[in-house]
Every structure is written in structure tokens, then in C-alpha cells.
C-alpha positions, 0 to 999 in steps of 0.5 A: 479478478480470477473470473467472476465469469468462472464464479471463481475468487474475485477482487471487487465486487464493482465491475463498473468502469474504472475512474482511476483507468484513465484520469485522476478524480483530483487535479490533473498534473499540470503541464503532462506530455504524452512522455508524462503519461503510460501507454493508458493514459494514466500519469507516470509522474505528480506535481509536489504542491509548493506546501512550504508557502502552507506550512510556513507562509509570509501572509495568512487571511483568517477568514470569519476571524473573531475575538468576541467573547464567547465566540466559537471562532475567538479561539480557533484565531487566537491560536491561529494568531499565535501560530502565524507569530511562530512562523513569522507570518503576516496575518490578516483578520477578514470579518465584514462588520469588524475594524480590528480583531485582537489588535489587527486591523480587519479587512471587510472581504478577501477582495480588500486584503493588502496582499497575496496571502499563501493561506486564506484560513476559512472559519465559516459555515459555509465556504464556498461563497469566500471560493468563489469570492477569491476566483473573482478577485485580482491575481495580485489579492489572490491565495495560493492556498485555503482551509475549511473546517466547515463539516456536512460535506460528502461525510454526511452522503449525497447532497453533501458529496454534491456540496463537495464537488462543487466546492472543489469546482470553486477552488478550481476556478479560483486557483486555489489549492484546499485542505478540507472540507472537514478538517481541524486545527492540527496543521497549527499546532505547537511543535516542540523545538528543543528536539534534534534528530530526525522527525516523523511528519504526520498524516491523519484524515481524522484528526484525533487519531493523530493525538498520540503520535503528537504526544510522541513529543513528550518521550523526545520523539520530533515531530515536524508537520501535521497533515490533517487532511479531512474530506480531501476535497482537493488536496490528498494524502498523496499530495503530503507523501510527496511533499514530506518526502522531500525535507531533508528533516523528515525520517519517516511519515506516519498515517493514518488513512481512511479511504484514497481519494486517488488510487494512481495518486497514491502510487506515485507518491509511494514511488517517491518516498520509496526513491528518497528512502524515506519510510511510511508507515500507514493504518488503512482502515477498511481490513473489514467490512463494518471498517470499510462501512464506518470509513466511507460515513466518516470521509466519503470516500471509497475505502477500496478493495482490501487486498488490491490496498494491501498489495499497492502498499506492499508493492511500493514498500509502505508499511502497513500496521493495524493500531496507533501503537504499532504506528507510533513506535514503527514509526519513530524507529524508522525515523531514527534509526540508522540503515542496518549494518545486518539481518541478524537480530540477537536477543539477550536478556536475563531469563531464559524464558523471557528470551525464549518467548521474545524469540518465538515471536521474532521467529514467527514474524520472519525475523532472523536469528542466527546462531551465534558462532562457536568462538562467539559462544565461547567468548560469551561464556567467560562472562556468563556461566557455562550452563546457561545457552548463549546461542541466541536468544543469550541468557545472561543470567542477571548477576552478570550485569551488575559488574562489567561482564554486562557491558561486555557482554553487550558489546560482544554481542554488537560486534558480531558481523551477522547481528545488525539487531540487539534487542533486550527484553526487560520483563520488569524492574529489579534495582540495581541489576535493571538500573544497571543494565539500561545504563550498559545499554545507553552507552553502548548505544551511543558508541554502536552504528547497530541498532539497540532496542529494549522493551520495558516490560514495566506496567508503571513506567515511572521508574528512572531508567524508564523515564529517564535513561531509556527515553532520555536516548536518541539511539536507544530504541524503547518499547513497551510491548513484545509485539510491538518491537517485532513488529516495528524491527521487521519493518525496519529491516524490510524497508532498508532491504526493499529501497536497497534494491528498489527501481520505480516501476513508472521508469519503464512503464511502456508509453507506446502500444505494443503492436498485440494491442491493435491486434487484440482491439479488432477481437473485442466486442463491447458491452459483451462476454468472448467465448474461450475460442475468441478469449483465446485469440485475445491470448494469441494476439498478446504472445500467450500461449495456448493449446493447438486446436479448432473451432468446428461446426460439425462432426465431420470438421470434428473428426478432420481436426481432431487427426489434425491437432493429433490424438489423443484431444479434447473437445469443448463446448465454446460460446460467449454464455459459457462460464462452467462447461465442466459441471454442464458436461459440455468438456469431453477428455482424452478422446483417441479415435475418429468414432469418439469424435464423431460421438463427442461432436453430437454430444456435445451440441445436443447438451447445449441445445437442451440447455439453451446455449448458444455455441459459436462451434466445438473446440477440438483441442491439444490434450496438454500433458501435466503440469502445475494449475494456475490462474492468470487474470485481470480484474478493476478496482474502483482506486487503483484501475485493472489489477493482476491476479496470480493463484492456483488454478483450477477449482483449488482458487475457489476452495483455497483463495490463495492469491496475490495481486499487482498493480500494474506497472510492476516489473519482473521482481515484483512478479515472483514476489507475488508468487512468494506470497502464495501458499501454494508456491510450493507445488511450483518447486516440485513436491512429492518427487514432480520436478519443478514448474517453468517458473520463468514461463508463469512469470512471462505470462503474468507480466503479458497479462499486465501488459493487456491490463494496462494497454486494453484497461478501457475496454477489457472489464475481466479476464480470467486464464484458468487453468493456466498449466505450468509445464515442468522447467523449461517446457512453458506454460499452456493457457487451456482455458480462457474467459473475458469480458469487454466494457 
């Protein structure tokens, strides 16, 4: 937060204590040494559930299984007993009254099965009395992992979030890991086997968002897993991430995420993927608040501040899109595609206009479209007329690609060093010339390591070289809409370039407190609110650096401090009550003698008397020449724990709310990428003839502060460095003024 105690731009409106701070709401990572663990406690790495023995067990239970006509439960076993066939698995019906379900021999209770199952599928109303039948039974009638669809649970609020806990309890106790409460059929559905590639494993909390990503099967898409995790009870989405992360068939993972059960969860699985390289895309529903609202009735779960969940995915390189659409077609060109050979995308069509408006929107998003080089233009031109432009976006004109100039010209195109991307944009079908040109594109496709992507601009999608050749091509990358393409391409090129360069923040995350933080704990006061004089002594203790001044009790001591600290000073009112001391008139600036002291003193005291502050002195401080304003500061968020904002400073971080977030950890480059994203980063390069800001000193103050968030996380609630002056290069950065809030 950049000081709720300023009333400035907040992260959260929840200041209460941190669950995710210390310990994680779902279960421990076994076996943690103190190595395991950062220097708050928090894990540094998770355990990857041994998933292999859900999605291809040896021996299932089908707990409540049936085969009466009629009978709700008759097709979800009849399915079940068709999938347990697919995956080879021994499956056994359990029913108290029943001797034989659809051939099978029936067990009266999970007590009586024949062996240890991998997976007991519970088909009751209510499940926890089979939990905790299964922690009474023998470990050798044991399973390793367990099914509820029953709904009611913290979906449906308080009593039922209390039903849910203690059916968590029970899994608990009885070793079990469980899917649900709350979830489906979709972890048993058919996959296609007749496709090759890469596949996109599917995460979903709601299990009809994921439909059309199954149907990505019918356009030749694979698909290997289907996660429908539910009410997360136990087992989360972070537990899939992890586990998809690491089958050599998956390409991508694709989700679709109503609310994080763990935000520290969460990251580590991100970490992972992001080491293998392995992409995920995500829909986090929640941007708004009727979102956020509609979420948390639907799973019972905290959706989480939006932009500390948007900074978290950014930090670790998942991409986040906003509908199904954009989630399939991301998803299934990253799973494809090969790492780009270039940033540069080319765009070729054949019209001018339909070229120029894709490259518009490819521009805008931040894609690269370089200009092609002189002696490339001039190559171009000897298949496409000379009045046509082929700098990029390439005009072909259309007649060109119904001979051999349009293979030509493609092929051209992709052996340009700087294009990595091709992208034809088809506005409409017009045979044989569009025939003719999605045939060019195929082939080239296949003999290129560069990406080729085409947009099929077509509202029927039934034409032949739609249905057939397009989506009949494994390297050919179709779409349907402009948006979607540019959204999918920059995706894929900001992914290749984030894991490219990517180091897990965790690998360095400090284990050992710093010997500030001893420091800085005997300057805390718990439940209480420090004034800027003990805020600033919190700074000290953590190497930030701070103006030169005094704490005075009288007139007298002012003018002593104020020959001190030397003219000309500023003199402030300090106490623990005091968030807006500018509009209070408790800050007096550019004081230049003993006399303007001695006033400043008893002005000061007299407003605060008047007003009914209590004041633990005046400061008398440095006047610190100009710079760039920012802010600095530390703030919890109910999934992720303390969180570090950056932003100008000042009272523009009210009026403009310019900021960026991390999650700690995050290390040095992740630092200037928030201040990347600031609109304002531009003052920081000297506007206007100012020479440019100590950017190196903004960034070390920064990761200071998240050294304190992570150190001093329990007991620092907010802490707000506002204004943080950055001095011009190589002169540091000053904190004038300092607020924080002890739990």
C-alpha cells in the first residue's frame, strides 16, 4: 500500500492479518527444513502430488455406484466404468445393499474393498462419513486419492465453508488427497487419441467454462488432462500447474480461475512451470467487483485484490487473457508452436487496408513490425507491382498468389533474419486466389522453423480451405479474429523472451534475517501507528536513507538543531495521530534563521495543541534539494501476504494512481520492470531539460523495503515512504517523509 495512513492509493482494502504471511491454508509441504523455508516462514518450495496414480490409476472405488434405472448416479458409473477401461484400471463398485453393479461385484463399504485404490470416486450426498470411514480402515484398504461432487459446501456461505473445513479435516486424517467438493465428470472424459503434438492440459473451477477448450478437439487441438478442481477443498489449481508442468506431453496449460485458494501456492507452481518453459495461460475472473462478487458465491473463495493477482501472474510469466476465446487460441499456439527464431512479425495480405488495420492493432498491442530492408523490398517487388508497399505490412495485391510469385513471396518473407512472425490476414474467401494462397501457406509452414499464422476472416467457416487445409495443419496457426491473433502472438513472444531469461526469485530468497530486522523489531510498537521520527528510524535501521534532522521539545532545542542540521530546514510536526500534516499546517518549509525557528517551534505546537494531537516532538530537518517524487511502500494482500508498491509520489499517487506491484520475492530485474509499467517512468529519465533520476538508488530503496516486507511481514501491517525524492543520477534517493502501522 502506498499509505492508507496518508489516505493515499491502496491495494486492499483488508487490513487484517495475512494468513498466507506465514503458513499456507492448504496442506503443509511435507518434510520442510528450515532450508525449505524464507526468512518469514513461508515455503520456498511445494510437494507435486503423485497425480499419475488420479489420472491413470491401477484400482478405483465408485463409492454410491449404481446401475438402477433411473437412477442419477447409474450414468455417472456407467461412464466411470468406461473410463477405468480406458485407463486399464481395476474398478470397484461399493453400494451397502447392492451385490453386483453392472456386472461387477459390489463391496458393502470402503472398509471391505480388496485392495488399496488410487482413487475412491464418492457419488453421495454427503462425504464425509465414507472420509472418515476411509481414516478408520486399514493402510492396506487405504486410497491415495478421492472425488466429491456433493455441492452445498462453502459455495453456498457459512455453514457450508464450516462443512467444507471439516471435510478437509477428514481427508486430512485419513491421508487422503481430495478433488472437490463441488466438481464434475470432467477429470473422465474421452480424449481423442488420434492426435500427435503437443497437448494443452486444462484447468477449470468451473467445469462448463472448460467446454470449449475440450472442443479444441474437433479443430485437431490435443488435449491431455482435464482438472476440474471445484471448491479446492484440498487439492488446488497450483497443485495441477505443478503437476502438468512436468509431462513431457504437455505444451501448454490453460485455466480458468475464479479465486486462489493459496496465493504463496499459486507462485511456486508459476515458478515451476516458468523453469520448464512450459506456458500458462489463465482467465482470473474477479477484474471487477460484481466479478470478484459472482466468484467468491460460486467457489468460496477469496478472489484477491486484482492488481496484486495481475502483478503475481505478470511476475512469473502467466499470461492472463480476459475470455474462453483468447484462452483457447493462446493457448493452443503456444502449446505448438516452436520457440521464435525473431521479434519481428511481418504482415502480408492482399489489401492494403486489411494489412494496414491488422498492423495497427499489432502496433498497439506492442508487437514489432520492422521495416523490411531495401534489398528485401526489392526482391519483393519482382513478384508484386512496384506501386504497391512492401515494407511491412506487404501488399501483394492478390493476382500475385494464384501462380508462383505466391509462394515466393511467402518464402521470401520467412527467410528474413528479423521476421520470426508471419501473419496473413484472410479478410474473406474469393477461389481460387484464397484456395490458392492458404495452400502456399500450408506448405511453407511445414518446410519453416517461423511461425505462420493466418486469420480466416470468413463468418461461415465451412469453405475447404478453412475446414480442411488450415485446420488440417499442425504448423499453421489459425484464427478467426484480428484480436485474437495479436493477442495470442505477443503472448507467445513475451513468453519465450520472459523464460529465456528467466531465474526463480525463491533460488535467492533470503533464509537468515538480516541483522536490520533485530534492529528494527525494538523500534516496533504492536496494535500502534509510529510517527514519521520512529517510521524513519524503522528506514535507518533497514539502510534507507533519510534526511538529516532532530526531534525537539522546545524552541530553544529548535534553534540548536536547526544550526545543526544547517539552514536553510524544514520543521514538522511528528506524532503517531499524524497522517496529513501539509493541509493541517503542522509543516513549515525553507526556514533561514534562528528567529524562524523559534516562530516555526511555537506554531507549530500551538496548531497541534488546538487540534488535539498528541506530538512526541517537532522534527527539524535537511531541506533536500529537487528531485523526482515517489513512493515507496508496503501493504497485505488477504492470498499473497505483504506486497511492494512503487508509484509517484507525492499527491500525484492519489490523483493519477500510477503504480506497480510485487510480490516478494523478486529480484533487481523485476524491480525495473515495475517501473516500466508506470506511466510516469518518464520523469525518471529527465523531461523538459531535468537530467535524469538516480534509478539505481529508487531501485535499491525498493528491494530494501521488500526486504522489510518479507522479514517484518508479521508485525509491519503498512508502510508508506511518501515522498521518496530521487535525486538526479548518482546523488541517491532521500525518504522526507515516512508513515507505518505495526500489527
Amino acid at each position: 500500500m502506498l499509505g492508507s495512513t496518508h489516505g493515499t492509493l491502496t491495494t486492499t482494502s483488508r487490513p487484517a492479518r495475512v494468513a498466507a504471511c506465514g503458513e499456507r491454508r492448504g496442506p503443509a509441504v511435507h518434510g520442510s527444513t528450515a532450508e525449505d523455508l524464507d526468512v518469514s516462514g513461508r515455503p520456498l518450495r511445494s510437494d507435486i502430488p503423485d497425480l499419475d496414480r488420479f489420472f491413470r490409476p491401477e484400482s478405483v472405488a465408485v463409492v454410491g455406484a449404481s446401475d438402477g434405472e433411473g437412477r442419477p448416479n447409474t450414468g455417472i458409473t456407467r461412464q466411470l466404468v468406461a473410463w477405468a477401461e480406458r485407463v486399464g484400471a481395476r474398478l470397484h463398485p461399493v453400494h451397502p445393499t447392492r451385490e453386483k453393479v453392472f456386472g461387477l461385484p459390489c463391496r458393502p463399504s470402503v472398509a471391505d474393498l480388496p485392495e488399496r485404490v488410487d482413487l475412491a470416486v464418492l457419488l453421495v450426498a454427503d462425504p464425509l462419513p465414507v472420509l472418515e470411514q476411509l481414516a478408520e480402515v486399514t493402510a492396506d484398504r487405504k486410497a491415495a486419492f478421492a472425488v466429491a461432487f456433493a455441492s452445498g459446501f462453502a459455495e453456498s456461505g457459512p455453514e457450508g465453508a464450516a462443512a467444507q473445513a471439516r471435510l478437509a479435516a477428514a481427508a486430512r486424517r485419513a491421508g487422503v488427497r481430495l478433488l472437490g467438493p463441488n466438481t464434475n465428470l470432467n477429470a473422465f472424459e474421452e480424449f481423442r487419441d488420434d492426435l500427435d503434438g503437443p497437448a494443452i492440459a486444462l484447468i477449470t473451477q468451473s467445469g462448463h467454462q472448460g467446454r470449449p477448450l475440450f472442443s479444441l478437439q474437433e479443430l485437431g487441438i490435443r488435449l491431455s488432462h482435464w482438472a476440474p478442481t471445484g471448491n479446492e477443498a484440498d487439492l488446488e489449481c497450483a497443485d495441477f500447474i505443478s503437476y502438468f508442468a512436468t509431462r513431457p506431453e504437455v505444451g501448454a496449460i490453460a485455466a480458468y480461475v475464479e479465486g486462489f485458494k493459496d496465493g504463496r501456492a499459486f507462485l511456486l507452481a508459476a515458478d515451476r512451470a516458468a523453469r520448464h518453459k512450459v506456458p500458462v495461460v489463465a482467465v482470473k475472473v474477479g477484474r471487477t467487483e460484481t466479478g470478484a462478487r459472482t466468484a467468491a458465491t460460486h467457489t468460496g473463495k477469496l478472489t484477491g485484490t486484482d492488481d496484486v493477482v495481475d502483478a503475481a501472474m505478470r511476475q512469473f510469466g502467466v499470461i492472463r487473457v480476459d475470455g474462453l476465446d483468447e484462452l483457447q487460441d493462446t493457448s493452443a499456439l503456444l502449446a505448438r508452436a516452436r520457440p521464435p527464431r525473431a521479434d519481428g512479425v511481418a504482415v502480408y495480405s492482399i489489401s492494403g487496408g486489411t494489412g494496414a488495420h491488422f498492423a495497427d492493432l499489432a502496433t498497439a498491442a506492442g508487437l514489432g513490425l520492422p521495416t523490411l530492408t531495401a534489398a528485401k523490398q526489392h526482391e519483393l517487388h519482382q513478384w508484386i507491382p512496384d506501386y504497391l508497399s512492401v515494407a511491412n505490412p506487404v501488399d501483394s495485391g492478390g493476382h500475385p498468389v494464384g501462380d508462383a510469385r505466391g509462394r515466393k513471396i511467402i518464402d521470401a518473407l520467412l527467410a528474413d533474419p528479423a521476421v520470426g512472425v508471419l501473419v496473413c490476414p484472410v479478410p474473406g474467401p474469393f477461389p481460387p486466389l484464397s484456395d490458392m494462397l492458404v495452400r502456399d501457406l500450408v506448405a511453407a509452414a511445414e518446410e519453416t522453423d517461423k511461425l505462420v499464422c493466418v486469420v480466416w476472416g470468413s463468418p461461415v467457416g465451412t469453405e475447404d480451405a478453412y475446414r480442411h487445409a488450415l485446420l488440417g495443419s499442425s504448423r499453421v496457426a489459425t484464427f478467426r479474429t484480428f484480436a485474437n491473433c495479436v493477442t495470442a502472438v505477443r503472448a507467445y513472444l513475451d513468453h519465450h523472451r520472459f523464460v529465456t531469461h528467466y531465474r526463480s526469485p525463491f533460488e535467492d530468497a533470503p533464509r537468515v534475517p538480516s541483522p536490520s530486522a533485530r534492529k528494527a523489531r525494538a523500534l516496533l510498537r504492536p496494535g500502534e501507528r509510529l510517527s514519521e521520527h520512529a517510521a524513519k528510524q524503522l528506514l535507518r535501521a533497514y539502510g534507507i536513507r533519510v534526511p538529516r534532522e532532530q526531534l525537539v521539545t522546545s524552541a530553544a532545542a529548535a534553534v540548536r538543531a536547526a544550526g545543526l542540521v544547517g539552514y536553510p530546514v524544514v520543521m514538522k510536526a511528528s506524532g503517531p495521530q499524524l497522517a496529513h500534516k501539509t493541509e493541517l499546517g503542522l509543516v513549515k518549509i525553507g526556514l533561514t534563521s534562528a528567529s524562524q525557528a523559534r516562530d516555526a517551534y511555537r506554531e507549530l505546537t500551538d496548531i497541534a495543541r488546538y487540534e488535539g494531537l498528541p506530538l512526541d516532538g517537532i522534527l527539524v530537518c535537511q531541506l533536500v534539494g529537487r528531485g523526482v517524487e515517489m513512493a515507496v511502500g508496503i501493504s497485505p494482500d488477504p492470498l499473497f501476504g505483504p506486497t511492494v508498491t512503487v508509484g509517484l509520489g507525492g499527491v500525484l499517487v492519489e490523483v493519477l494512481r500510477d503504480t506497480a506491484v510485487g510480490v516478494p520475492p523478486f529480484d533487481e530485474d523485476r524491480t525495473r520492470a515495475m517501473l516500466r509499467e508506470l506511466r510516469g517512468s518518464v520523469l525518471l529519465d529527465g523531461v523538459r531539460g531535468t537530467p535524469p533520476a538516480d534509478v539505481d538508488a529508487l531501485v535499491e530503496t525498493a528491494l530494501r523495503v521488500q526486504r522489510m516486507a518479507l522479514e517484518l511481514g508479521d508485525e509491519l501491517a503498512e508502510l508508506d515512504i511518501n515522498p521518496l525524492v530521487v535525486l538526479d543520477r548518482g546523488q541517491g534517493a532521500v525518504a522526507l517523509d515516512a508513515l507505518a502501522v505495526c500489527r
